[in-house]
C-alpha positions as MATLAB code, in Angstrom:
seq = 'XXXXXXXXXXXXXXXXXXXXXXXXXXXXXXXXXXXXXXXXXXXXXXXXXXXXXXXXXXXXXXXXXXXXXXXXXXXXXXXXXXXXXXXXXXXXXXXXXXXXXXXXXXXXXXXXXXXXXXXXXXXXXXXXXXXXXXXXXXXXXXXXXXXXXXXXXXXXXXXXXXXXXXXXXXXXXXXXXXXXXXXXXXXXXXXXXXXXXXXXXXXXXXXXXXXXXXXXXXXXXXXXXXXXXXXXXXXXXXXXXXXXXXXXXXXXXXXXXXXXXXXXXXXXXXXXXXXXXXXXXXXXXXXXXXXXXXXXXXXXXXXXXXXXXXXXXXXXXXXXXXXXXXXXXXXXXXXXXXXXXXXXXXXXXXXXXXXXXXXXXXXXXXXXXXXXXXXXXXXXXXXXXXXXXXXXXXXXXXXXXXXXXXXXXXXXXXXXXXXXXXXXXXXXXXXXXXXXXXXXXXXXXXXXXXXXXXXXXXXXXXXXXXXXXXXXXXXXXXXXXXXXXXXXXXXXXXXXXXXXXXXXXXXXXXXXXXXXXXXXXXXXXXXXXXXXXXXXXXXXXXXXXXXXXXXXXXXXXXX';
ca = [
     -38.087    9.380   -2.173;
     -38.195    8.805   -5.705;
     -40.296    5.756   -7.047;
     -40.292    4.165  -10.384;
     -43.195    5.532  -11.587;
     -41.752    9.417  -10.935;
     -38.936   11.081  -11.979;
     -36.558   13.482  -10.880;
     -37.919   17.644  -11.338;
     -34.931   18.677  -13.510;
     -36.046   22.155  -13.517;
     -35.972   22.279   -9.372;
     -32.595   23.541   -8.913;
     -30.073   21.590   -6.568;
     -28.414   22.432   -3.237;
     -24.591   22.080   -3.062;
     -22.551   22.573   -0.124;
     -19.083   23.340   -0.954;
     -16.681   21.954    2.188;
     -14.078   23.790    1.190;
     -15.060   27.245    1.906;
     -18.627   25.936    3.928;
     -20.574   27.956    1.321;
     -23.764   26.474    0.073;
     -25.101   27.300   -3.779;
     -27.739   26.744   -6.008;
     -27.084   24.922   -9.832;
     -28.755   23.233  -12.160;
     -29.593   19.714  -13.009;
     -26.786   18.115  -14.270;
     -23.802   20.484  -13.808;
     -20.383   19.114  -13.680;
     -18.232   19.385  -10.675;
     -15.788   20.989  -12.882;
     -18.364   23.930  -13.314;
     -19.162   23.718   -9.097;
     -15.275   24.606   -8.284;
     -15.311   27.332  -11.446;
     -18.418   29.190   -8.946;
     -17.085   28.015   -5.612;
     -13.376   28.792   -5.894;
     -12.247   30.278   -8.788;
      -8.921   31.756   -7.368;
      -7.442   28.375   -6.367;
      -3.768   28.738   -6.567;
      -3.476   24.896   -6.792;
      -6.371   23.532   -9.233;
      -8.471   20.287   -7.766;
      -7.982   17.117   -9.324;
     -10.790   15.654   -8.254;
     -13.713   15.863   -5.324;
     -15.407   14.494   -2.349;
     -18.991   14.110   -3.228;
     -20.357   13.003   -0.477;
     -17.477   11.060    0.598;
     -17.496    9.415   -2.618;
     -14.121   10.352   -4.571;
     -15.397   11.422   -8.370;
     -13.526   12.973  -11.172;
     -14.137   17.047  -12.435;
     -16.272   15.988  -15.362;
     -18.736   13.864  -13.091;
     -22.475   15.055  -12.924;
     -24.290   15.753  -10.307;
     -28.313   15.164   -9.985;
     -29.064   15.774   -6.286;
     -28.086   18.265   -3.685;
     -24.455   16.924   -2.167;
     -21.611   17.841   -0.346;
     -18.814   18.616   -2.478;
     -15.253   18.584   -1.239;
     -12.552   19.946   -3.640;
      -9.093   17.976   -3.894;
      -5.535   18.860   -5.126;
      -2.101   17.381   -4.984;
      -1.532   17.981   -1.570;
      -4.516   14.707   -0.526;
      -3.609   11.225   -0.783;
      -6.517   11.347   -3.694;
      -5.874   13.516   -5.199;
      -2.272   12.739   -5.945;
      -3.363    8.545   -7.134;
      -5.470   10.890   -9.923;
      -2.604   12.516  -10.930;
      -0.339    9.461  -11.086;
      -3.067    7.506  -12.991;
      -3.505   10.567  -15.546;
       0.277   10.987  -16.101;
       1.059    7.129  -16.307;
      -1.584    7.304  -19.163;
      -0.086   10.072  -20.967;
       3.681    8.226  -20.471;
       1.737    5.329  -21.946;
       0.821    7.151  -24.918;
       3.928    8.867  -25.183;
       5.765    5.000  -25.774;
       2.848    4.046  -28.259;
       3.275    7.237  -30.506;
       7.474    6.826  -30.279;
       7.963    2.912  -30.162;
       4.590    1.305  -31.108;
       4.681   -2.310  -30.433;
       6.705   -1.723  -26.374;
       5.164   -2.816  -23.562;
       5.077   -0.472  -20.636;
       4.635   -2.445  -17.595;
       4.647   -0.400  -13.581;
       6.625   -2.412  -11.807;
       6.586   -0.936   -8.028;
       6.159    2.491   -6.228;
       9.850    2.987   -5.332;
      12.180    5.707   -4.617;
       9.566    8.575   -3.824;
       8.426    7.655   -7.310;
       6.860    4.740   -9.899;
       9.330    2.786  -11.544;
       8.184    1.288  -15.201;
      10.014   -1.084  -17.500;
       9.853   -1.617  -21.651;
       9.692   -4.337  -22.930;
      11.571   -4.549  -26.563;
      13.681   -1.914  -26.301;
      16.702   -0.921  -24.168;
      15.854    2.190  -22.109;
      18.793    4.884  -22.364;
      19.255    7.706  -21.280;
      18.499    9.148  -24.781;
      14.944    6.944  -24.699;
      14.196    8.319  -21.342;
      14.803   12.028  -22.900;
      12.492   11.500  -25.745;
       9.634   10.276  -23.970;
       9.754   12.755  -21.460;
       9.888   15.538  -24.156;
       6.926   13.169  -25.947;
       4.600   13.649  -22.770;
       5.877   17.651  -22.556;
       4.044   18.054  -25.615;
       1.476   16.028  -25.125;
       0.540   17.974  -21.788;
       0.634   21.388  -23.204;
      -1.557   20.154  -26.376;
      -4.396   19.656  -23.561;
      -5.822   16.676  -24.712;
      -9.406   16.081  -22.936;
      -9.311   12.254  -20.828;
     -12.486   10.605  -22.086;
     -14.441    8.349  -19.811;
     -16.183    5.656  -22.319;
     -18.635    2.820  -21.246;
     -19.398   -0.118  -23.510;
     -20.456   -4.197  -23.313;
     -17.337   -6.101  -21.811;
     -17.101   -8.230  -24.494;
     -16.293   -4.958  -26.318;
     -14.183   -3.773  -24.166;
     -12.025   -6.677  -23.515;
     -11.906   -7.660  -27.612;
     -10.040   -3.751  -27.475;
      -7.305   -4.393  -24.914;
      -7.073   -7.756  -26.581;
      -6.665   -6.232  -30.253;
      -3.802   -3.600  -28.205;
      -2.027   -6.100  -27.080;
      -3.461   -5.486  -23.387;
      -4.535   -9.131  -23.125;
      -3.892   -8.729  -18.965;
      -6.869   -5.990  -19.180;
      -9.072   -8.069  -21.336;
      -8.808  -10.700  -18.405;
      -9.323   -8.493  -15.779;
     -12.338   -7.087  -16.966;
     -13.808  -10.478  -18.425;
     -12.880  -11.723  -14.766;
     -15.372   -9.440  -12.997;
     -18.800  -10.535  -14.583;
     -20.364   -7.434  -15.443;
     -21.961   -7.183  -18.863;
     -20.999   -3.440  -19.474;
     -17.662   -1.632  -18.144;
     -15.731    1.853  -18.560;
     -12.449    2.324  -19.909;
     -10.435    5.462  -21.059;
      -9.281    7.417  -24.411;
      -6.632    9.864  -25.041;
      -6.449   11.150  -28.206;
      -6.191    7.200  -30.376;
      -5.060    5.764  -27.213;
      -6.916    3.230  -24.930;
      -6.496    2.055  -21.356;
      -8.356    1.079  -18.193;
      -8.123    2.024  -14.838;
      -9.681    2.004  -11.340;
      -9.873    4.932  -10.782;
     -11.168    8.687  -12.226;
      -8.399   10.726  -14.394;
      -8.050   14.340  -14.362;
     -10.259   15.900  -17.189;
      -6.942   17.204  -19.604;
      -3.451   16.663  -19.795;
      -2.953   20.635  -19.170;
      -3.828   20.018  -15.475;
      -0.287   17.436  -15.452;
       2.020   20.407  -15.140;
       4.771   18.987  -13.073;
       6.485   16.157  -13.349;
      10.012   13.972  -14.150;
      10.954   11.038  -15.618;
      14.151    9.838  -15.388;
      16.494    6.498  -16.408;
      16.475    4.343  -13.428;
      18.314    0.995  -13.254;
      16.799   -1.324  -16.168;
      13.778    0.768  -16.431;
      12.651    4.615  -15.335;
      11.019    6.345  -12.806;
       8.471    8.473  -13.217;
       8.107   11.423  -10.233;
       5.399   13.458   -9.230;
       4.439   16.159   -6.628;
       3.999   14.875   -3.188;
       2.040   16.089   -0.236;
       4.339   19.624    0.338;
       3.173   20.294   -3.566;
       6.709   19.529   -4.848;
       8.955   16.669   -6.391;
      10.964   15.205   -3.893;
      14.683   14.259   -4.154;
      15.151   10.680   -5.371;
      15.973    8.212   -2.486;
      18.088    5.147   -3.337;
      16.071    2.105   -2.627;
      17.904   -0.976   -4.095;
      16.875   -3.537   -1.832;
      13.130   -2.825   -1.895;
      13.459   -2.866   -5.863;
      15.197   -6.446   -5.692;
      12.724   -7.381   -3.588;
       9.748   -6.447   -6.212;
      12.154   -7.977   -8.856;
      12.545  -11.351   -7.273;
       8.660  -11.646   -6.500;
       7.618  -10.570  -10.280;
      10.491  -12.834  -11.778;
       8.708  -15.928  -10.058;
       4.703  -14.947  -10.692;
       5.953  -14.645  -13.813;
       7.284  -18.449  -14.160;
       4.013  -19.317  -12.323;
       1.573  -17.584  -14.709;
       0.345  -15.341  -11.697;
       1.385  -11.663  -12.391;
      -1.899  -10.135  -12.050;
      -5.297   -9.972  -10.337;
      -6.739  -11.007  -13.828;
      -4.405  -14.536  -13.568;
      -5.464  -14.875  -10.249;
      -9.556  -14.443  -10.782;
      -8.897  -17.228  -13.580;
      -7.556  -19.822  -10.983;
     -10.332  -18.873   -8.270;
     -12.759  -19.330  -11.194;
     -11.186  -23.034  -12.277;
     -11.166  -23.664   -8.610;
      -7.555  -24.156   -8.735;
      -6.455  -21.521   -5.862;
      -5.905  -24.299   -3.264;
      -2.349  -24.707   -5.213;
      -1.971  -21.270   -5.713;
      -1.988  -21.087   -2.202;
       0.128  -24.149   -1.333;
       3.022  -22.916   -3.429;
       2.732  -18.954   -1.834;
       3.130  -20.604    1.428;
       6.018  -22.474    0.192;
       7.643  -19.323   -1.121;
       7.628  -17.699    1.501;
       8.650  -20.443    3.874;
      12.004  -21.210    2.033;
      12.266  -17.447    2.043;
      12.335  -17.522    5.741;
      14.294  -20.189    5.610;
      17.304  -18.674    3.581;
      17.853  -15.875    6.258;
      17.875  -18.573    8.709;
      21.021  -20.157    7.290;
      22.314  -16.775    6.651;
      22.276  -15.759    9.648;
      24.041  -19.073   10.915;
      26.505  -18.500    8.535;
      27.396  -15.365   10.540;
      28.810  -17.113   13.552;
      29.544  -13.422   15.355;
      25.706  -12.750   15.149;
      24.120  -12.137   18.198;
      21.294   -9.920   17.829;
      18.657  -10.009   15.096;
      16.819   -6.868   15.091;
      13.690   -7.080   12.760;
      11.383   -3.803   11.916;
       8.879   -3.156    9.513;
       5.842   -0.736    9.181;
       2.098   -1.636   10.669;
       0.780   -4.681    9.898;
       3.787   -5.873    7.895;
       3.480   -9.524    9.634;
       6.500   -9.110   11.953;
       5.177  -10.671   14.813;
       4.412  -14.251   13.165;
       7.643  -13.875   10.524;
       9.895  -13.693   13.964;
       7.941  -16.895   15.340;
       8.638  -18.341   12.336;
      12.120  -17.304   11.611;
      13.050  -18.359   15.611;
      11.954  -22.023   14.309;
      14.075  -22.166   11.152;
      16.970  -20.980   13.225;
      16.779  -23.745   15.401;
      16.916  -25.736   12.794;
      20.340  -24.279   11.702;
      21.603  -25.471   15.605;
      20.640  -21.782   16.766;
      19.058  -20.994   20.280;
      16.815  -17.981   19.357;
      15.057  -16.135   22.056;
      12.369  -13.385   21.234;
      12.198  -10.264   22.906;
       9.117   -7.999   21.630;
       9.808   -4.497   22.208;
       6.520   -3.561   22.756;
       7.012   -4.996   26.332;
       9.725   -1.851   26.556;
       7.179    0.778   26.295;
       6.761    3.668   28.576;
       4.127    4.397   30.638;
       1.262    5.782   29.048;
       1.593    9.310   30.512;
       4.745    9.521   29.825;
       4.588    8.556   26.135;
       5.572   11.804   23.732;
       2.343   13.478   22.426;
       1.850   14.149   18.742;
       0.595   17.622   17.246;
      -2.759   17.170   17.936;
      -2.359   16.119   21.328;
      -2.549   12.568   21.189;
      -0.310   10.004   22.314;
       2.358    9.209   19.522;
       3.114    5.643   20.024;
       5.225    5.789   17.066;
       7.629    7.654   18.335;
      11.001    6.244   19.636;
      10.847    7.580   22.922;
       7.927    5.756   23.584;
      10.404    3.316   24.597;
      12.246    3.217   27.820;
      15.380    3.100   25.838;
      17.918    3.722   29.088;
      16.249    0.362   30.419;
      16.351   -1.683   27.035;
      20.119   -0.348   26.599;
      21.191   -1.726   30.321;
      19.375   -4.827   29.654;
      20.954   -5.606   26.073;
      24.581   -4.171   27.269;
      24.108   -7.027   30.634;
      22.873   -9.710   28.058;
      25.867   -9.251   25.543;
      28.212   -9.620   28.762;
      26.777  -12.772   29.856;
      24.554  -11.245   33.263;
      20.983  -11.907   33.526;
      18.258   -9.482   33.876;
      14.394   -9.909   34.483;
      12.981   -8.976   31.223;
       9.622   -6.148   31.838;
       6.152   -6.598   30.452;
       3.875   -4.214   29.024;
       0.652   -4.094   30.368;
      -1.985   -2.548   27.472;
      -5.081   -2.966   29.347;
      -3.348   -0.575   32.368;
      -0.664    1.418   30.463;
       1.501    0.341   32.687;
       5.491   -1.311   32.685;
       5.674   -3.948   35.140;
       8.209   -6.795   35.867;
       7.602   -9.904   33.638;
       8.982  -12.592   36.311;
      10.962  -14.292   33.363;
      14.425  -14.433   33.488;
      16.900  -14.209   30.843;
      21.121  -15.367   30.641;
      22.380  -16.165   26.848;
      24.370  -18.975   26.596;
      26.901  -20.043   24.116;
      24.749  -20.450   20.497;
      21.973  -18.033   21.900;
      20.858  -15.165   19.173;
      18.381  -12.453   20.640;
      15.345  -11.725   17.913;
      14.080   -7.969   18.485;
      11.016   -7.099   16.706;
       9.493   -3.733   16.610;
       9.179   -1.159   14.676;
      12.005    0.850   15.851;
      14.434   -2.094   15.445;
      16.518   -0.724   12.653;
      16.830    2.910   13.936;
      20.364    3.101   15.074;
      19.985    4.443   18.453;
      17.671    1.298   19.280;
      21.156   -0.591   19.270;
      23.963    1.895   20.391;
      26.985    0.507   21.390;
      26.204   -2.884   19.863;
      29.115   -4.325   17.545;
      28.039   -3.838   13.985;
      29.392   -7.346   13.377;
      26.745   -8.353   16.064;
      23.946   -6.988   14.726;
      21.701   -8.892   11.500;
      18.988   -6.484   10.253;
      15.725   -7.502    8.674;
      13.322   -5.170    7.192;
       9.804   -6.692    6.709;
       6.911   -5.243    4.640;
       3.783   -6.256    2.608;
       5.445   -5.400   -0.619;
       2.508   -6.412   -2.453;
       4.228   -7.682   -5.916;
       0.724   -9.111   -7.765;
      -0.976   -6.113  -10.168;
      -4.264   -5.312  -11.190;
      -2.930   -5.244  -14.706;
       0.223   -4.106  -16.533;
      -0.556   -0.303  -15.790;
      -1.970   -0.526  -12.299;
      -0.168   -1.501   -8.927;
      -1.233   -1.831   -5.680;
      -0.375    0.298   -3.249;
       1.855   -1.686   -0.133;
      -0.739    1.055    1.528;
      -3.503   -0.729    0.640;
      -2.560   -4.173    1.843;
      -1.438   -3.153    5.237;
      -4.325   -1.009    6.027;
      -6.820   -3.747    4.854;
      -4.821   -6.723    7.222;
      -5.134   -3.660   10.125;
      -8.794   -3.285   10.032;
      -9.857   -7.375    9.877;
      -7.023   -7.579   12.709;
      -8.163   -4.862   15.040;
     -11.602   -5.538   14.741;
     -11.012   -9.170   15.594;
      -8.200   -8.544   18.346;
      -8.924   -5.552   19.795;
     -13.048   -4.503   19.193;
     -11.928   -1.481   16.793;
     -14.303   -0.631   14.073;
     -13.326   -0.135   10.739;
     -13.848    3.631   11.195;
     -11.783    4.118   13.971;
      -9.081    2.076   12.135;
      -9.228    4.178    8.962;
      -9.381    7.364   11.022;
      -6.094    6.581   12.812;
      -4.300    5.531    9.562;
      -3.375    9.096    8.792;
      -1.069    9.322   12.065;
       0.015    5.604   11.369;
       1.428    6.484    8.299;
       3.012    9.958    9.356;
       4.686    8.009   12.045;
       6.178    5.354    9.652;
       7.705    8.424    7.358;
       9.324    9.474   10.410;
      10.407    6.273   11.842;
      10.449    3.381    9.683;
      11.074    4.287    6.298;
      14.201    6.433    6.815;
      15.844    3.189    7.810;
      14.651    0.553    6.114;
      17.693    0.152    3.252;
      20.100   -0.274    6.314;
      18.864   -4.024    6.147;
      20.825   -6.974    5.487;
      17.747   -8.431    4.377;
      14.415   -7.458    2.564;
      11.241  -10.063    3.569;
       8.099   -9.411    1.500;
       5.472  -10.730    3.611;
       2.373  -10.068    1.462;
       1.097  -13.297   -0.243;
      -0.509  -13.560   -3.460;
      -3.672  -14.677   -2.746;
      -4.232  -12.713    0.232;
      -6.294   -9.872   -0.832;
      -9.066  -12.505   -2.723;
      -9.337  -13.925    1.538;
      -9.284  -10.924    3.284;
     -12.057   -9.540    1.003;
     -14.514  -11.686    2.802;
     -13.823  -10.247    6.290;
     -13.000   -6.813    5.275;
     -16.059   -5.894    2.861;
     -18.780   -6.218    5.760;
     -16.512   -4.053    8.254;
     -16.062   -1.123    5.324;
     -19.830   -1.104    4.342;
     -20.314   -0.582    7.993;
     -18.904    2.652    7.760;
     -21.090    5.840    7.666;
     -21.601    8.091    4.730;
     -21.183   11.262    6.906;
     -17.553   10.980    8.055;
     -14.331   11.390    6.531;
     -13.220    7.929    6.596;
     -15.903    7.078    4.140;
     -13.908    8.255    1.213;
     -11.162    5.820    2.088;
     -13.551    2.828    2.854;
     -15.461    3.629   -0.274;
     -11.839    3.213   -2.797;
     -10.822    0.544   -0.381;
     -14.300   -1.395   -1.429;
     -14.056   -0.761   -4.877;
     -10.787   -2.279   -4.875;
     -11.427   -5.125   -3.105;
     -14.162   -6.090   -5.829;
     -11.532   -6.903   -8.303;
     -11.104   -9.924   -6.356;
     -12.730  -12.964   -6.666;
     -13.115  -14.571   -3.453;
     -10.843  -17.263   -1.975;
     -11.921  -19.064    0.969;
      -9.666  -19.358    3.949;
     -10.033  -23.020    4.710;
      -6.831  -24.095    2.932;
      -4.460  -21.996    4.773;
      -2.147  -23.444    7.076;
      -1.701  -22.845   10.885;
       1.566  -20.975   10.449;
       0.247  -19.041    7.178;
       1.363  -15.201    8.349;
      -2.061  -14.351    7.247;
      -3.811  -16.250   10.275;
      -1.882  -13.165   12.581;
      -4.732  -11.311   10.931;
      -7.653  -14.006   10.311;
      -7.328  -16.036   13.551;
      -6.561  -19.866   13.758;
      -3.009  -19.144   14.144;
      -1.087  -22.477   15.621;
       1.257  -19.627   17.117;
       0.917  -17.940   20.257;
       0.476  -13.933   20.299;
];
């Protein structure tokens, strides 16, 4: 080990193990990981964006000063494809200051297998769209270098301020660190959280096209090509209505936020998110009553997405409307365990649909709509076993069923059932707040971060075996969930916009837990990083019925 009195032998030549082709190589002090991949694997087809080092995601111009293990990235990881996004939203961004200087470019949500941005101060047609994207074109081929810089904050922040960036200048100012990076391209300036690719020549496929009010800008996904465009109105209402009202509370960013926490004034920030999102819940209660042929609710959303407790709470507001709700979880309809489809590696694939006994939850909705009674079956986890429940179930006149699962909106969940009697919900943490004008976060993100404080609370699971699982989480939700989300009646963002400042506390200890020498480091590593943007909010102010206690504990409803 190195002391302060030594220093590191810069002629001693250092050991790098390339992951990609498990060949190891000799280089000197210093060399780039831009100059590793030239030796390593100079024939790529598809160039890396970015690397692994040790775990730890860098960018191609990053040094390295100790032996490592070096893992190569391209479009077709998760990583790899945020550091393309971040580079190419940077060279759109330059692209509006060098045709309309003076327009704010603002990301407004990942929608539509793509990122949809507004301008603000002029109207974006179809003719604005086509210069811009030209703009960037040029811009790419020119092969402008991305320039990491690092300065004092005060520095820094004065920039973004003097740009017109004033959410930046709070967001740095916000952390407390007396020096801080930011980027340059060409005369252009912006900060983000992550690295960038090292020149606009390695941005060689992409689209940008008029969408709505604003545009979307597309990129390659995992297969290594642009997907088609899928219509997602409801999911882009639901980002608009959230953004219209942080913006009439002065809360549109992480920056706005850090401000409160710092004033001590988050107690009311999170007394009127509560409120929100209570009235919200209460809305589709009355519309639903208003709907007198309504007799099933069916309510689906991806993991972690706060079904459970929005049902609980949505079953209370519709009693209020002279509604008797009964839920029916259909988790309790699962299979047994060895009977439960198996994915491609092997493992059980509780994701799929026919991981429910479908033929039995048919009978027993078909006998409920005509008035019989049936014996409604419980799950047991523990055994992996379906057993009967002992509670018995006739609807009366006034009685709505509330179905919550993740399958609820897939049509052959309710065959046969009137369309007439069916009210669909879609619920997801559609997490609205921003770290600044030019970087979202990911609904990804917030899901995966309420997962791992909930399953290591609940169920004993560490945050490694969480992250490790997320992979086939999410592949199951392309295949499931998302397909069928826009057949909603109704869109309920769950995520709140204080929540990430609480669940920082719980979730920071469980991701430093995780060790440097498996996969899942990478993700807990970004996922840390991120979280540190947040000033931290305590806990004590939420209320019983918060959706966030489903995660936290000290939930006044039952689970």
């Amino acid at each position: 080990m190195t002391t302060q009195n030594e220093s590191k032998d810069v002629t001693k030549p250092l050991q790098i193990f390339c992951k990609n082709n498990k060949k190891s190589s000799q280089f000197e002090f210093g060399t780039t990981l831009f100059q590793i991949y030239q030796h390593f694997l100079p024939d790529l087809v598809k160039k890396p964006l970015c690397a692994a080092v040790n775990n730890q995601l860098q960018g191609l111009t990053f040094r390295v000063f100790g032996s490592k293990q070096v893992e190569f990235l391209d479009c077709t990881s998760a990583s790899g494809r945020k550091v393309y996004m971040r580079s190419l939203e940077f060279v759109l961004y330059k692209a509006v200051e060098d045709l309309y200087p003076g327009t704010t470019l603002t990301i407004e949500a990942p929608v539509s297998k793509g990122y949809y941005f507004l301008l603000d101060g002029i109207e974006t047609t179809l003719d604005v769209v086509q210069r811009l994207r030209q703009r960037m074109r040029e811009i790419i081929a020119e092969g402008h270098r991305f320039h990491r810089l690092e300065a004092p904050t005060a520095e820094v922040a004065e920039l973004f301020r003097s740009h017109g960036q004033k959410d930046k200048a709070i967001l740095i100012e916000s952390q407390g660190n007396l020096y801080c990076h930011y980027y340059r391209l060409c005369d252009t300036y912006d900060y983000y959280y992550g690295p960038l690719v090292p020149s606009t020549d390695y941005l060689d496929d992409f689209d940008l096209v008029r969408y709505y009010n604003g545009m979307l800008l597309r990129i390659p996904r995992e297969e290594g090509r642009i997907p088609e465009i899928i219509k997602q109105e409801k999911m882009l209402r639901a980002f608009a209505e959230d953004h219209q009202l942080q913006h009439r509370l002065g809360m549109t960013t992480v920056g706005h936020l850090n401000v409160l926490t710092q004033q001590q004034l988050s107690g009311g920030a999170i007394k009127v998110a509560e409120a929100l999102q209570e009235k919200k819940v209460s809305q589709i209660a009355e519309q639903i009553a208003a709907r007198p042929g309504v007799r099933v609710i069916l309510i689906s959303g991806p993991s972690s997405s706060g079904k459970t407790t929005f049902s609980k709470r949505l079953l209370i507001q519709l009693m209020t409307c002279g509604l008797i709700p009964h839920l029916i979880s259909l988790d309790d309809y699962f299979v047994d365990r060895e009977k439960t489809p198996r994915d491609e590696k092997g493992d059980y694939d509780y994701e799929h649909i026919e991981s429910l006994n479908l033929p039995l939850f048919h009978q027993h909705l078909h006998q409920l709509l005509a008035g019989e009674e049936i014996e409604l079956p419980r799950y047991d986890f523990p055994t992996g076993k379906s057993m009967p429940s002992g509670k018995r179930l006739r609807l009366s006149e006034g009685t709505v069923l509330i179905m919550e699962g993740i399958h609820a909106l897939n049509p052959l969940l309710s065959e046969g059932v009137p369309e007439e009697a069916k009210f669909r919900i879609y619920v997801s943490a559609l997490t609205s707040i921003k770290l600044d004008g030019h970087n979202y976060i990911p609904t990804t993100i917030n899901r995966l971060i309420r997962r791992i404080v909930r399953d290591n609370k609940y169920r004993g699971t560490s945050a490694r075996q969480t992250l490790e699982r997320w992979h086939s989480v999410r592949l199951g939700e392309e295949r499931w969930i998302f397909p069928y989300q826009e057949n909603a009646d109704v869109m309920f963002n769950s995520a709140l916009i204080y929540e990430l400042a609480v669940l920082r506390n719980y979730a920071l200890p469980l991701l430093e837990s995780v060790p440097e020498n498996c996969e899942a480091y990478l993700l807990s590593t970004q996922l840390t990083h991120f979280l540190r943007y947040f000033l931290p909010i305590s806990d004590k102010e939420l209320p019983p019925t918060s959706l966030l206690r489903e995660f936290l504990g000290g939930s006044s409803f039952h689970y």
